[in-house]
C-alpha positions as CSV (number, residue, x, y, z in Angstrom):
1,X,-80.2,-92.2,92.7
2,X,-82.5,-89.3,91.2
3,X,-83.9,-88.5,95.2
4,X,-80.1,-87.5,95.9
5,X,-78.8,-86.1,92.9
6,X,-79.6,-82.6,94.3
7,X,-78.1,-83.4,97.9
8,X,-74.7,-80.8,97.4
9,X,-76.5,-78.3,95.8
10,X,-79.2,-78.3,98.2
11,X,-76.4,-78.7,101.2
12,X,-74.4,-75.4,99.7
13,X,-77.1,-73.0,99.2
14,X,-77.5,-74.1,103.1
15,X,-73.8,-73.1,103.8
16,X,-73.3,-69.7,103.1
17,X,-69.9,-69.3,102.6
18,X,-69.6,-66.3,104.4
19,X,-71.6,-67.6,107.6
20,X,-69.7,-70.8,107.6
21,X,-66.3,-68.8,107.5
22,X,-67.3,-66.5,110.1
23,X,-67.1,-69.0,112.9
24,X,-63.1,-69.6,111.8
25,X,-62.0,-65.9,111.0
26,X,-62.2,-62.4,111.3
27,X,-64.2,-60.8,108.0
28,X,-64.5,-57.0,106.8
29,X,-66.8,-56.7,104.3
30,X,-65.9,-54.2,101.2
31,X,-67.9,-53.5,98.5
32,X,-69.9,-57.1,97.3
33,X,-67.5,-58.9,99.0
34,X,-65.8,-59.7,102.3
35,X,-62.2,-60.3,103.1
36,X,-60.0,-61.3,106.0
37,X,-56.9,-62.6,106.9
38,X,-55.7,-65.8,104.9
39,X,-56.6,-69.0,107.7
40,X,-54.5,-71.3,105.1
41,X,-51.0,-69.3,104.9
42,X,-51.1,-66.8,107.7
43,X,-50.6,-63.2,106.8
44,X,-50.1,-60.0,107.9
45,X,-52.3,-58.0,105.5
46,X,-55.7,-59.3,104.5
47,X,-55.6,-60.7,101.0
48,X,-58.1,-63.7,101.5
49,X,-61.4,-62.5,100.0
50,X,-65.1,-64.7,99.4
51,X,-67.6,-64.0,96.8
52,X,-71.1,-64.8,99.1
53,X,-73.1,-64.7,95.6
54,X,-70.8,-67.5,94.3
55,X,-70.0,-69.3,97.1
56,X,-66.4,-69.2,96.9
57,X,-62.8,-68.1,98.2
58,X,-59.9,-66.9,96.7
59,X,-56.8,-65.6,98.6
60,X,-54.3,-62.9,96.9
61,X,-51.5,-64.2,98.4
62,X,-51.4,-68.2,98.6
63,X,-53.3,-68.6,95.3
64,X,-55.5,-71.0,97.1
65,X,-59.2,-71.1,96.1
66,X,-62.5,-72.9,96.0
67,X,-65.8,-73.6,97.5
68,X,-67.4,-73.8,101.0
69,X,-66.9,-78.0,100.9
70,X,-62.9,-77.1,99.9
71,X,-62.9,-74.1,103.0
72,X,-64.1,-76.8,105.4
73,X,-61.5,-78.9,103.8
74,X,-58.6,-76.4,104.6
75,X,-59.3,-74.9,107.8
76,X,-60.8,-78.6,109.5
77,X,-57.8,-80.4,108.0
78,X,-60.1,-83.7,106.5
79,X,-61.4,-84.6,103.3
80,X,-64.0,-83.8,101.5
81,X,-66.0,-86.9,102.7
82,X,-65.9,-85.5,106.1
83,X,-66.3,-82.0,105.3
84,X,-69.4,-82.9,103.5
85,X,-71.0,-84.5,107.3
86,X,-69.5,-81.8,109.1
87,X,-71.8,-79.2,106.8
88,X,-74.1,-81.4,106.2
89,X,-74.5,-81.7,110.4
90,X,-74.2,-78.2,110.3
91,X,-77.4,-77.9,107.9
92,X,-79.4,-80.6,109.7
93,X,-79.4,-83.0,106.6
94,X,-78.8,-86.3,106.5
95,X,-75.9,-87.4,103.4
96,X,-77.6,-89.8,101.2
97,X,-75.6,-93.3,100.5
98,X,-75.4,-93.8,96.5
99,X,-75.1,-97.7,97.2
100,X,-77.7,-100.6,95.8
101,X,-75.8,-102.7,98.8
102,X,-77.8,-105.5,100.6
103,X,-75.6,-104.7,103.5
104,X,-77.0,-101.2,104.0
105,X,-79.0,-102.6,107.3
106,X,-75.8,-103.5,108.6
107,X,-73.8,-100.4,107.9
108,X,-76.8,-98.6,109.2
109,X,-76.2,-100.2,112.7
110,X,-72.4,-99.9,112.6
111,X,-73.6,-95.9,112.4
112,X,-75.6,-96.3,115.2
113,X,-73.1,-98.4,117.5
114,X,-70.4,-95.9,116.6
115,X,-73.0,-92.8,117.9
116,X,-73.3,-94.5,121.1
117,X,-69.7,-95.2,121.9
118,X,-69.0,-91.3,120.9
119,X,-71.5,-90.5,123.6
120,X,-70.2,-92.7,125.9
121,X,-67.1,-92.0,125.7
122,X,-67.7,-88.3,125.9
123,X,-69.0,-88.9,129.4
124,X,-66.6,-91.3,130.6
125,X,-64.0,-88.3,129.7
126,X,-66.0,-86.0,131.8
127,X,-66.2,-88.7,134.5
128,X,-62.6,-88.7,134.5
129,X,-62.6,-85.2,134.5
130,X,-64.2,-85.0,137.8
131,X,-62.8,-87.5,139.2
132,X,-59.3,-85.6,139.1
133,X,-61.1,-82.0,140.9
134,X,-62.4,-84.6,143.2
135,X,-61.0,-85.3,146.9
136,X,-60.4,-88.8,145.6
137,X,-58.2,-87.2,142.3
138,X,-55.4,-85.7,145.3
139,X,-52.5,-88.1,144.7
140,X,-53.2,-87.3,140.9
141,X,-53.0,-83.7,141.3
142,X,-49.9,-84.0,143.1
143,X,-48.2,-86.5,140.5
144,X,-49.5,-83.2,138.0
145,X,-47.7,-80.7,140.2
146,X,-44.3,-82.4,140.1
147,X,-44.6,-82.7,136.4
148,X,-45.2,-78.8,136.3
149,X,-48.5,-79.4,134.1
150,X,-50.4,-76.4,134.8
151,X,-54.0,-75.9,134.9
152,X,-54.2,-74.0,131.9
153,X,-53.2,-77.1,129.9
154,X,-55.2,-79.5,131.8
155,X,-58.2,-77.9,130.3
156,X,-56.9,-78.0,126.7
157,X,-55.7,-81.6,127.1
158,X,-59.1,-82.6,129.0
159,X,-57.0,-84.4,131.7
160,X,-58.6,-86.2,134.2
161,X,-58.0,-89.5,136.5
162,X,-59.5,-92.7,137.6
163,X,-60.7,-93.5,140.9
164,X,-60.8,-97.3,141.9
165,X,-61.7,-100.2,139.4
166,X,-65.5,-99.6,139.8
167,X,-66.7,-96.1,140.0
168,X,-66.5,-95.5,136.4
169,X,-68.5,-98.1,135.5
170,X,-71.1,-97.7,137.9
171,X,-71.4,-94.2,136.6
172,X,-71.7,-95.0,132.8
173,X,-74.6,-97.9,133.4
174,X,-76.2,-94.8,135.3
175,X,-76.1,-93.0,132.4
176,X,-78.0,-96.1,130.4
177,X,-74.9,-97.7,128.9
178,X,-75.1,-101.1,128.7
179,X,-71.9,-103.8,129.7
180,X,-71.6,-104.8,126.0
181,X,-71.0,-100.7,125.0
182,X,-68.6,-100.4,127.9
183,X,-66.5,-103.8,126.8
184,X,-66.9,-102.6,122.9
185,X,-65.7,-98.8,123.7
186,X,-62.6,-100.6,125.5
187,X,-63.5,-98.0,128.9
188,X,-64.2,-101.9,130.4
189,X,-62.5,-104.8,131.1
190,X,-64.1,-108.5,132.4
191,X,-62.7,-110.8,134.8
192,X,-64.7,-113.7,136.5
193,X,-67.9,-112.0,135.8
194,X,-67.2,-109.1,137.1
195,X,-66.3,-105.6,135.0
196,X,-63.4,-102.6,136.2
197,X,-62.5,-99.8,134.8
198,X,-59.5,-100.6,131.8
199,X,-57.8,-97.5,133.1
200,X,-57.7,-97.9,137.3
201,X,-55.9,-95.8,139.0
202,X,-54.1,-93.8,136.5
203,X,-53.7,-90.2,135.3
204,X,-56.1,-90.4,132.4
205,X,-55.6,-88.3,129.2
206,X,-58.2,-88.1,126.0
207,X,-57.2,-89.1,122.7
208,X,-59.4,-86.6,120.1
209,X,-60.0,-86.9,116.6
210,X,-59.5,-84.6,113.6
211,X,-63.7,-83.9,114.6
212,X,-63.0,-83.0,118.7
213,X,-64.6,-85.9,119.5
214,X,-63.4,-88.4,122.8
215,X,-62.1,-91.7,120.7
216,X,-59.9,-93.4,123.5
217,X,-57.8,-92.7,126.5
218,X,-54.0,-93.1,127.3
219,X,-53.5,-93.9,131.2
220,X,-50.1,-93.3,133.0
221,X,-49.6,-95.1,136.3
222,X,-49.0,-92.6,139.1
223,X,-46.0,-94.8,141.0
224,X,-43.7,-96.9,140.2
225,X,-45.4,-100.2,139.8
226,X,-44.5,-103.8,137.9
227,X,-47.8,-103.0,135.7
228,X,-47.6,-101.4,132.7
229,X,-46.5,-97.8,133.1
230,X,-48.5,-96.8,130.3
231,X,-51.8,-98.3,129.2
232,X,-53.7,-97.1,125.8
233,X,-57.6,-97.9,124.9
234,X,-57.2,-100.9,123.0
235,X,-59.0,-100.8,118.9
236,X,-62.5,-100.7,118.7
237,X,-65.1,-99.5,116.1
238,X,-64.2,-95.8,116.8
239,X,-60.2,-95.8,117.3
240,X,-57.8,-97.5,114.6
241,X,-54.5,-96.3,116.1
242,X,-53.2,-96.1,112.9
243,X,-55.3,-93.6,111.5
244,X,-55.2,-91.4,114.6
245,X,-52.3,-88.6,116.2
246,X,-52.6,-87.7,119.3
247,X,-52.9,-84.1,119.8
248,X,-54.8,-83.4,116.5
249,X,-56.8,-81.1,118.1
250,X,-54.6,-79.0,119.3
251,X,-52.4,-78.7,116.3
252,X,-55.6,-78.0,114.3
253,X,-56.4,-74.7,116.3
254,X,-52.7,-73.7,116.6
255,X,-52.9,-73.6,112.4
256,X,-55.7,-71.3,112.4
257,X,-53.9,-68.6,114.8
258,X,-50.0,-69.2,114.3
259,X,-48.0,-69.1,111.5
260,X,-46.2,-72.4,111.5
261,X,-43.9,-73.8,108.4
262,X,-43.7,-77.4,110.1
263,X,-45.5,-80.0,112.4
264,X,-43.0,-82.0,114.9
265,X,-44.0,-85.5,115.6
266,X,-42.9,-86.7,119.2
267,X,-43.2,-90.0,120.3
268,X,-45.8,-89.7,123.4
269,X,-48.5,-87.9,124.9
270,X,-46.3,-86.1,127.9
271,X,-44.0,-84.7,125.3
272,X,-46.6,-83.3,123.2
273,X,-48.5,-81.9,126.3
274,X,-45.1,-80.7,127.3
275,X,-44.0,-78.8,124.5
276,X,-47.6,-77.2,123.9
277,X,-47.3,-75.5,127.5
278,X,-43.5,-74.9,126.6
279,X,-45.6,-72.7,123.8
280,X,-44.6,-75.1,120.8
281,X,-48.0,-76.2,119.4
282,X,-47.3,-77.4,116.1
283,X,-46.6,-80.8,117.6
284,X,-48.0,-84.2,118.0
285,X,-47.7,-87.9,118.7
286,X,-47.7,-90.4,116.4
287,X,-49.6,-93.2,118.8
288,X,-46.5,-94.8,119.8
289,X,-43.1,-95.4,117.6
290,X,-44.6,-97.4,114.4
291,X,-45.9,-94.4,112.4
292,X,-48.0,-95.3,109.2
293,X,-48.9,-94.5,106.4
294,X,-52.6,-93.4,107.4
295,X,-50.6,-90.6,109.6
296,X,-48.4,-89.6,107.6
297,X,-51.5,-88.9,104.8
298,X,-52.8,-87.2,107.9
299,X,-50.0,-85.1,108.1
300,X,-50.0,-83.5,105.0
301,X,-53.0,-81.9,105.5
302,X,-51.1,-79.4,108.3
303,X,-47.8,-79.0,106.8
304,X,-45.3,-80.9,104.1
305,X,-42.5,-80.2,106.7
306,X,-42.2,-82.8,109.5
307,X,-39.9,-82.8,111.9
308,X,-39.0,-86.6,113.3
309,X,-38.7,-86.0,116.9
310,X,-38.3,-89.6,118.8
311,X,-36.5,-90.9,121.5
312,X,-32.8,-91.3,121.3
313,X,-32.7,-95.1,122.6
314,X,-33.0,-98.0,119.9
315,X,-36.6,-98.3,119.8
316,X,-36.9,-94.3,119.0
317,X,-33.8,-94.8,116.1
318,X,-35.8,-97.8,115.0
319,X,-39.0,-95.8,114.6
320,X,-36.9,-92.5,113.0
321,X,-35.9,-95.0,110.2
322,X,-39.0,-96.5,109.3
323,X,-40.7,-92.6,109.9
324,X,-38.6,-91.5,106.8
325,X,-39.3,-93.6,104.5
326,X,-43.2,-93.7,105.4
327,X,-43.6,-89.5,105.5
328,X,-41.3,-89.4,102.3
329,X,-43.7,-92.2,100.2
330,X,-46.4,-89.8,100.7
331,X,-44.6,-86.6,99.3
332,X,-43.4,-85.2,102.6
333,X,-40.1,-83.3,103.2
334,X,-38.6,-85.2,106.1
335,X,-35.9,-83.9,108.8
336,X,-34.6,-85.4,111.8
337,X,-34.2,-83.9,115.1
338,X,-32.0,-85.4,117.4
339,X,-32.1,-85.3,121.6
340,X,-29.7,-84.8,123.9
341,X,-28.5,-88.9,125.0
342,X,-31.0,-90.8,126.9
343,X,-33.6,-87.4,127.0
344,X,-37.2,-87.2,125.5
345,X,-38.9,-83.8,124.6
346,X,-39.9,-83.0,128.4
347,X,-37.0,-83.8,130.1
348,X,-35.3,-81.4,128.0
349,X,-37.6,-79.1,128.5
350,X,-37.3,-79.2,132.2
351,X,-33.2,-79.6,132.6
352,X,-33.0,-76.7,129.9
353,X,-35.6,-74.8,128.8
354,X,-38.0,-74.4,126.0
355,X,-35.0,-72.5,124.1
356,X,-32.3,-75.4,124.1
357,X,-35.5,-77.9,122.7
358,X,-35.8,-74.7,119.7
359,X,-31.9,-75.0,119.3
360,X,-32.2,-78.7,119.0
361,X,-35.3,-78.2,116.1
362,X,-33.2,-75.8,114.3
363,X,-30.3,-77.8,113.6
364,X,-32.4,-81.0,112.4
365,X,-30.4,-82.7,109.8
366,X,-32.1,-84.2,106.6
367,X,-32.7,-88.1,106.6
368,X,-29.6,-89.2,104.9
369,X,-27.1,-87.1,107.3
370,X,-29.0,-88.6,110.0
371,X,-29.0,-92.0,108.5
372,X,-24.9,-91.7,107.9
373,X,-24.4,-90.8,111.3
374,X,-26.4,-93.1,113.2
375,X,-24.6,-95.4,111.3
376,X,-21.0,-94.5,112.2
377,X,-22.4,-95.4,115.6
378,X,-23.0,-99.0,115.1
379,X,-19.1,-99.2,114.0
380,X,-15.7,-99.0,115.4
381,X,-14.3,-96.0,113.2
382,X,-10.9,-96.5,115.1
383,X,-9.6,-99.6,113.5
384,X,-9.5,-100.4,109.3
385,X,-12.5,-102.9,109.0
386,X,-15.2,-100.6,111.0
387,X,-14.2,-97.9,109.0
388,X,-14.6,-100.3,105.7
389,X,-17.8,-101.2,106.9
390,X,-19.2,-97.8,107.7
391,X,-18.0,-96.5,104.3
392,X,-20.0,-99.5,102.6
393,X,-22.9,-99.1,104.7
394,X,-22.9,-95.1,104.0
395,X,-22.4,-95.3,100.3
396,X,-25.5,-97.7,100.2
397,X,-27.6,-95.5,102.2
398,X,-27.0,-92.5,99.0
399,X,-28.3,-95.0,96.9
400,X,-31.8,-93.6,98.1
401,X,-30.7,-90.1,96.3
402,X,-32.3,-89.1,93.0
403,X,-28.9,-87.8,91.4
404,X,-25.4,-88.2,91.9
405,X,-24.8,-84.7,92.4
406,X,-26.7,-85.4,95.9
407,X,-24.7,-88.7,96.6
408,X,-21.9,-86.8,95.9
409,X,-22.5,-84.0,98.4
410,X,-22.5,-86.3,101.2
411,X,-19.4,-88.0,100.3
412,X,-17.1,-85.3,102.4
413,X,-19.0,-86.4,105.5
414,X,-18.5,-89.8,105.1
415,X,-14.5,-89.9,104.3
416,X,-14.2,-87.7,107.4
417,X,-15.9,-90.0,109.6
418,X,-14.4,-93.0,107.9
419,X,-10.8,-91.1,107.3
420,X,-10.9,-92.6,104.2
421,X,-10.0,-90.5,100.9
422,X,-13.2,-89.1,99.6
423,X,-11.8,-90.2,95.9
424,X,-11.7,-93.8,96.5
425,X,-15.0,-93.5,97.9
426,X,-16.1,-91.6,94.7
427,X,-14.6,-94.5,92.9
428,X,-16.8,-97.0,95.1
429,X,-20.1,-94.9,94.4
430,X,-19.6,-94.7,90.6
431,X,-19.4,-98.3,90.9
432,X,-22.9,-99.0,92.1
433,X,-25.6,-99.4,90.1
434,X,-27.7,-96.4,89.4
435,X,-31.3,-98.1,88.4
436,X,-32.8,-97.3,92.0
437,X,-33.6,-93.4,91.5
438,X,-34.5,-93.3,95.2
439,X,-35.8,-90.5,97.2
440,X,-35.3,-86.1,97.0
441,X,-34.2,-84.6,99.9
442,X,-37.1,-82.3,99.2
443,X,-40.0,-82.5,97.0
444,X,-41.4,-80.1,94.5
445,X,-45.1,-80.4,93.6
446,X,-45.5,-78.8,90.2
447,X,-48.9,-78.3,88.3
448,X,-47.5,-77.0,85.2
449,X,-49.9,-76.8,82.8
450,X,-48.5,-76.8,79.0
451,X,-48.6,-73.7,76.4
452,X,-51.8,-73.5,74.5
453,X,-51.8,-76.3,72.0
454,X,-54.9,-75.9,69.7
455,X,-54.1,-78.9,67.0
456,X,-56.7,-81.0,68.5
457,X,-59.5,-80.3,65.9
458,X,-61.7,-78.4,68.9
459,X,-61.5,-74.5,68.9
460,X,-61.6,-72.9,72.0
461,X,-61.8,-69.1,70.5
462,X,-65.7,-69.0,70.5
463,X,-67.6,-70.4,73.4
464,X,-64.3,-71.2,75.0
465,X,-65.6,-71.3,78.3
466,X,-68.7,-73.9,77.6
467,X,-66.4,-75.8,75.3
468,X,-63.5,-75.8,77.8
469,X,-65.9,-76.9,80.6
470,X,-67.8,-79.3,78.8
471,X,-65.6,-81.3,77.7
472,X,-63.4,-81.7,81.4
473,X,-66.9,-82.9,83.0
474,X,-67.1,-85.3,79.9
475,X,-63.5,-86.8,80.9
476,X,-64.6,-86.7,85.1
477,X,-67.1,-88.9,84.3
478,X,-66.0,-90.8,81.1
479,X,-62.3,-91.8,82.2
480,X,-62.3,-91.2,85.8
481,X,-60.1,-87.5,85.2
482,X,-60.5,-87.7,89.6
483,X,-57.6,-85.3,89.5
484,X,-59.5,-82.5,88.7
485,X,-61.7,-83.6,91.5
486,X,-59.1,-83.5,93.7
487,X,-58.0,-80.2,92.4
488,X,-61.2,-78.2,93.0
489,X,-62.2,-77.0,89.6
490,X,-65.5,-75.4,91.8
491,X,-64.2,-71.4,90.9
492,X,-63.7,-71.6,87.7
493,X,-67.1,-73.1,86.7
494,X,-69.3,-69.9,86.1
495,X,-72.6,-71.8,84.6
496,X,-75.1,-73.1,87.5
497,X,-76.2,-76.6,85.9
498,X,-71.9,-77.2,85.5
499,X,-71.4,-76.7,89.3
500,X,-74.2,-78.9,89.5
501,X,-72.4,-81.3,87.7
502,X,-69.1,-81.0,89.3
503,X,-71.1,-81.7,92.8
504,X,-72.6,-84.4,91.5
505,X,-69.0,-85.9,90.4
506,X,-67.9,-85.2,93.6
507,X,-70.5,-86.5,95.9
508,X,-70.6,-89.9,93.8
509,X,-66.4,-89.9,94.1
510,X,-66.7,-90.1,98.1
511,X,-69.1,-92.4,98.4
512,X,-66.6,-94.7,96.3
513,X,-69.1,-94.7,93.4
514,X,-67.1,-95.7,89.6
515,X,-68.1,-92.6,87.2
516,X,-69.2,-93.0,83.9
517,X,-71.4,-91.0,81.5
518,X,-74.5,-92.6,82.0
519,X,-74.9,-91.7,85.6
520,X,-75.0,-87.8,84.4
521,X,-78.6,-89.0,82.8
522,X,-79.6,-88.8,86.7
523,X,-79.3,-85.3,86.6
524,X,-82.8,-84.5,85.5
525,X,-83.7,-81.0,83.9
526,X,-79.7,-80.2,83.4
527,X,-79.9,-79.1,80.0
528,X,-75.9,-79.1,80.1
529,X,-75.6,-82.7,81.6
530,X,-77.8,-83.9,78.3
531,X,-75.3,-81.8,76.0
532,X,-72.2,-83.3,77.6
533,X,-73.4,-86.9,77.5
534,X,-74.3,-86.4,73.4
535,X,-70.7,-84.8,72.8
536,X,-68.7,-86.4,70.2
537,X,-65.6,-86.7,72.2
538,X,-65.3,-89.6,72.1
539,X,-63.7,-89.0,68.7
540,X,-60.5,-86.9,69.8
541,X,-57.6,-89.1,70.3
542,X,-56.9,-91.1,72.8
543,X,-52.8,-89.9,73.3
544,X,-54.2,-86.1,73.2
545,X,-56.5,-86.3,76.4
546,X,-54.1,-85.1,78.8
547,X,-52.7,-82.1,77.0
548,X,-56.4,-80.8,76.0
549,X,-57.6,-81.3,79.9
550,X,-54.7,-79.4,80.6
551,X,-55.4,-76.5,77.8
552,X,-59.1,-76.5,78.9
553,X,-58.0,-76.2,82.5
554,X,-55.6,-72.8,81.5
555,X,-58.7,-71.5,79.4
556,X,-61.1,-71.2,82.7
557,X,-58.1,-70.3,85.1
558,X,-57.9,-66.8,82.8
559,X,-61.2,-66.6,82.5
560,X,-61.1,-66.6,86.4
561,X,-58.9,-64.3,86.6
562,X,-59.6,-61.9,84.4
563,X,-63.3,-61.9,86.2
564,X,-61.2,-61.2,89.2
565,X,-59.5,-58.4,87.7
566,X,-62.4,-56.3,86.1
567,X,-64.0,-56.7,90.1
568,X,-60.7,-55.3,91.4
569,X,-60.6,-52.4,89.4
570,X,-64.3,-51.7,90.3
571,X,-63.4,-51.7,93.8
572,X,-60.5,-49.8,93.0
573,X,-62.1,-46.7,91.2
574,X,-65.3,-47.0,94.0
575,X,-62.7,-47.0,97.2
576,X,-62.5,-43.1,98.3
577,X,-59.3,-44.2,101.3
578,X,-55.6,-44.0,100.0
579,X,-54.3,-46.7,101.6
580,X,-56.8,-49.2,100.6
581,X,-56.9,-48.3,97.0
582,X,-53.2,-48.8,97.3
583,X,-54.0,-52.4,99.1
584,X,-56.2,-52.9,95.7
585,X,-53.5,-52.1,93.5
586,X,-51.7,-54.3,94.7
587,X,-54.1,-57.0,94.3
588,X,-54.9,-55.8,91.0
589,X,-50.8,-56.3,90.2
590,X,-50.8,-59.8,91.2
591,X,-53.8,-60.8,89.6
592,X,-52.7,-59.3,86.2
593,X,-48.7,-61.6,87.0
594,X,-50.9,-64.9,87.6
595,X,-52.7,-64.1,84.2
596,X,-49.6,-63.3,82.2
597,X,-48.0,-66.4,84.2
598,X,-51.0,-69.1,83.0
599,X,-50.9,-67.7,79.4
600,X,-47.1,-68.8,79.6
601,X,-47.3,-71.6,81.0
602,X,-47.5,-71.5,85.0
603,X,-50.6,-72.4,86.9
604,X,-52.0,-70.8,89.8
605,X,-54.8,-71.9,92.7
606,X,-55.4,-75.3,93.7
C-alpha cells in the first residue's frame, strides 16, 4: 500500500483547481484569486471564489466549499469514487486498488469487458444515428415529424433508428466486435444460429449515464403493431436499470446554466424529450414506473425537491405511491403533480401548451393530500359505508405524519370529502396509536454544531488548530468518524502533511477499505501521521467523542474564516473601483455573520 499512498496528492497537484474549473464556468481573476458565478446555487452576482495556491473553493453566497475532488463532485453530480476516475482520466493516471484480493485478475477483466461494450456501444449509437439521416431512416423521420420533435433536440437526445434486423450487426463485426460483445451489450439477439439487431425497426433513443457515455437504448415501434410498443436494452455489465435515469445528461448541463429549485421525474423517455424542447429541462425518467432507491440517491445529488410526475392510469398511481415513500427514505421533500385524466406529460403539452403543463407543476400537492384524495377515489363518498371507509383509510394514511399538529391539518379535507364532522374524526385520530413517528412533509438537514464545551481535559487555546486537527484525523481513522469524510473537512486543513492525511482517509474510504490507525504508518515521512498515531486519545472518554469532534470541527471553521476575512480586507483596501470595493464589503459582512454565527453555535460550508 506504500506505492499508492501518494496517489491523491500526486492526482491534485495534477488538477489545478482553477484549470479544472475553467472548462465548467466563467472565471475573472482578482488579486491572488479568481472568482465567478456560483455553478452550485446559481447567482446573479459573482460570489464563488478559488484559492489556486490551496486548491480550493469557497462561495459567499451558498456557504459551499472544498477541494477540486469535492468541485468535480458538485458540478458532475457523482461521488467522490467517480470524481476521483474522472480526474484521474483527466491527469492520465491510472487509480490504484488498495485490495490484497485474489480476485484482482478477475476484476481486472470485468474492467476491460466493460471498456469494450462502452466502445461498442458508442458506435452502435452512431450507427443508429445514421441510419435515421439515411434514405432508409424516411418512415422514421416522418413518425419524428408528427410528434413535432425538432432537429434541435434530436441532436441533444442522439436519436437515431434501426434499419432491418441485420445491418447493425454487420456494421459492428466490421468494426472488430465480436458476437459474444454484441449478445453481452444486449445491441444483439440469437435465434437458430443466426444474430438481429434487439432493436429492428424502431425509432432508437440513447440512454446516457451520469459520465455521457452510451449504456443502452430504448426503441419505440413506428406503427401500430402486436409487438411490444416499447422495447428497452435488457441488463448487462454496463446498465443496471435501477441505478440509471434517463435523461441524466441533460438535467446535469441544465444545472450548470439554469437556476432550478426542483427535478420532475416523468415516467418515459417521450415525455422527458418532450418537456426539454417545451424548454423544461430539469426533468427526467425514472426507467419505467418502479423507481428505487439507487435513483432516488441519484436524485439528491440535483435537487432535494422532486416533483412525482407519472401517468394518471393505475400503474402510474401505483408507481406515485411507492415513489413517496422511496424519495422520502432518502431525505427528499416529495410533491405530487397530477395530469389531466388519461394524459401523460406530451400529450399535454401538445393539446395545451407548455404553460397549462407549468400550471399543473405549480399546484402539486404534498404526498399525504395526494394520498387522501386518490383515496376518496377508490370509494363511493355518496352513501354512509364509503364514506366510513374513506375516513378510516384517510386517518390511517396521517399516521405517516411526525406530529399531530400535521395530522390535524389535514383533518378539514378529509370531513369535507367524507361529510363527516371533523370532531368525530378528531376523536377517531386521538384514538390511534402514536408510536409510528412517520414521515415530515419536509425535511430540515441541520449541522448544528454545539457551543464550545472545553471540560474534556484537552485545551484548544494554544495550538488550537494542530490540536483541533489532530485529533479529528485520530477519530477518521480510529472509529470510522466517515462523516467528516463525507463532509469535506479539505478547507479547513491548513498544514500540507494533514491534507495528506485526509486524502489518504479518503482514497482508502472509496475503495471500501475499514480505517484504523495503523494504516496511517503507511504514510512514510509524514511527521504529523507519526504524532497522531502516538496521541493519547485514546484516554478521553468514550460518551465525549461526539461533542469534542464537533468543538474541534467549530475551532477550524473560524479559523477558516477568519483567514478569509483578513484576505478580503486585503482586497478590499488594494481595489481602486467603487463598485467592487462595495461587492467586497459585502463579502467581508457575511464572512464576519458566519464567524459570529459558528462562535454561537451555527455552522456554515459543507
Amino acid at each position: 500500500m506504500n506505492n499508492s499512498s501518494n496517489f491523491l496528492q500526486e492526482l491534485r497537484e495534477k488538477s489545478n483547481i482553477v484549470e479544472v474549473a475553467a472548462r465548467y464556468i466563467d472565471l475573472e481573476r482578482k488579486g491572488n484569486r479568481h472568482w465567478a458565478k456560483c455553478p452550485i446555487h446559481n447567482e446573479k452576482t459573482a460570489s464563488f471564489t478559488l484559492d489556486e495556491d490551496r486548491g480550493t473553493y469557497h462561495c459567499f453566497g451558498c456557504g459551499a466549499s472544498g477541494d477540486v475532488f469535492s468541485f468535480i463532485q458538485e458540478v458532475e453530480h457523482c461521488d467522490f469514487k467517480d470524481a476521483i476516475k474522472m480526474l484521474a482520466d483527466r491527469a492520465g493516471m491510472q487509480v490504484p486498488t488498495y485490495s490484497n484480493d485474489r480476485n484482482q485478475q478477475k476484476k481486472d477483466e470485468e474492467r476491460r469487458k466493460k471498456e469494450r461494450l462502452y466502445m461498442l456501444m458508442k458506435e452502435a449509437a452512431v450507427c443508429y444515428w445514421n441510419n435515421l439521416r439515411s434514405p432508409n431512416g424516411r418512415e422514421a423521420m416522418e413518425y419524428i415529424s408528427n410528434r413535432g420533435i425538432n432537429s434541435v433536440t434530436l441532436n441533444v437526445f442522439g436519436i437515431g433508428c434501426s434499419v432491418g434486423y441485420n445491418l447493425l450487426i454487420d456494421q459492428l463485426r466490421e468494426k472488430g466486435f465480436t458476437n459474444e460483445e454484441l449478445i453481452d451489450s444486449g445491441i444483439a439477439g440469437e435465434k437458430n444460429g443466426r444474430f438481429y439487431d434487439f432493436e429492428a425497426d424502431r425509432l432508437v433513443v440513447p440512454i446516457f449515464n451520469n459520465s455521457g457515455q452510451v449504456i443502452a437504448f430504448g426503441g419505440r415501434c413506428l406503427v401500430k403493431t402486436d409487438f411490444m410498443k416499447y422495447k428497452n436494452t435488457g441488463e448487462t455489465l454496463i446498465f443496471k436499470k435501477r441505478f440509471e435515469l434517463f435523461g441524466v445528461h441533460t438535467l446535469k448541463k441544465a444545472k450548470l446554466t439554469e437556476n432550478f429549485n426542483k427535478v420532475i421525474v416523468v415516467e418515459g423517455y417521450m415525455d422527458v424529450i418532450a418537456l426539454h424542447q417545451a424548454g423544461i429541462k430539469n426533468v427526467c425518467a425514472s426507467m419505467g414506473t418502479a423507481l428505487t432507491i439507487e435513483q432516488a440517491k441519484q436524485l439528491k445529488y440535483f435537487n432535494t425537491n422532486i416533483y412525482l410526475c407519472y401517468d394518471g392510469d393505475r400503474a402510474g398511481q401505483d408507481a406515485t405511491y411507492k415513489g413517496i415513500d422511496v424519495l422520502r427514505d432518502v431525505g427528499l421533500n416529495v410533491k405530487v403533480v397530477t395530469l389531466l385524466e388519461g394524459m401523460d406529460p406530451d400529450d399535454i403539452i401538445k393539446n395545451y401548451g407548455v404553460g397549462k403543463f407549468k400550471e399543473l407543476v405549480d399546484s402539486a400537492v404534498s404526498p399525504t393530500e395526494y394520498k387522501i384524495k386518490s383515496t376518496a377515489k377508490k370509494h363511493d363518498l355518496t352513501v354512509p359505508e364509503g364514506q366510513g371507509q374513506f375516513a378510516v383509510a384517510s386517518l390511517d394514511i396521517l399516521s405517516e405524519l411526525a406530529t399531530m399538529v400535521e395530522r390535524e391539518a389535514y383533518l378539514p379535507m378529509i370531513a369535507e370529502l367524507s361529510r363527516l364532522s371533523k370532531d368525530s374524526l378528531k376523536k377517531q385520530l386521538n384514538k390511534q396509536a402514536d408510536s409510528n413517528t412517520g414521515y415530515r412533509e419536509t425535511k430540515e438537514i441541520s449541522n448544528t454544531i454545539p457551543r464550545n464545551n472545553n471540560n474534556f481535559g484537552v485545551s484548544l487555546v494554544v495550538n488550537k488548530y494542530f490540536k483541533a486537527a489532530r485529533y479529528m484525523l485520530y477519530e477518521i481513522f480510529s472509529s470510522g468518524a466517515l462523516k467528516y469524510i463525507k463532509d469535506n473537512l479539505t478547507p479547513y486543513l491548513d498544514d500540507k502533511e494533514h491534507l495528506q492525511i485526509y486524502d489518504f482517509a479518503r482514497e482508502l474510504n472509496s475503495a471500501g477499505v475499514i480505517l484504523n490507525i495503523d494504516l496511517l504508518l503507511d504514510l512514510e515521512g509524514n511527521s504529523e501521521a507519526v504524532k497522531i498515531t502516538n496521541g493519547k486519545y485514546d484516554k478521553i472518554p468514550a460518551g465525549l467523542t461526539d461533542a469534542m469532534l464537533a468543538d474541534c470541527l467549530k475551532s477550524l471553521k473560524i479559523s477558516y474564516y477568519e483567514v478569509k476575512l483578513d484576505d478580503l480586507n486585503k482586497q478590499y483596501e488594494e481595489e481602486p473601483n467603487v463598485d467592487e470595493k462595495n461587492n467586497i464589503l459585502i463579502l467581508i459582512k457575511e464572512c464576519m455573520s458566519k464567524i459570529i454565527e459558528i462562535k454561537n453555535g451555527g455552522s456554515y460550508g459543507r
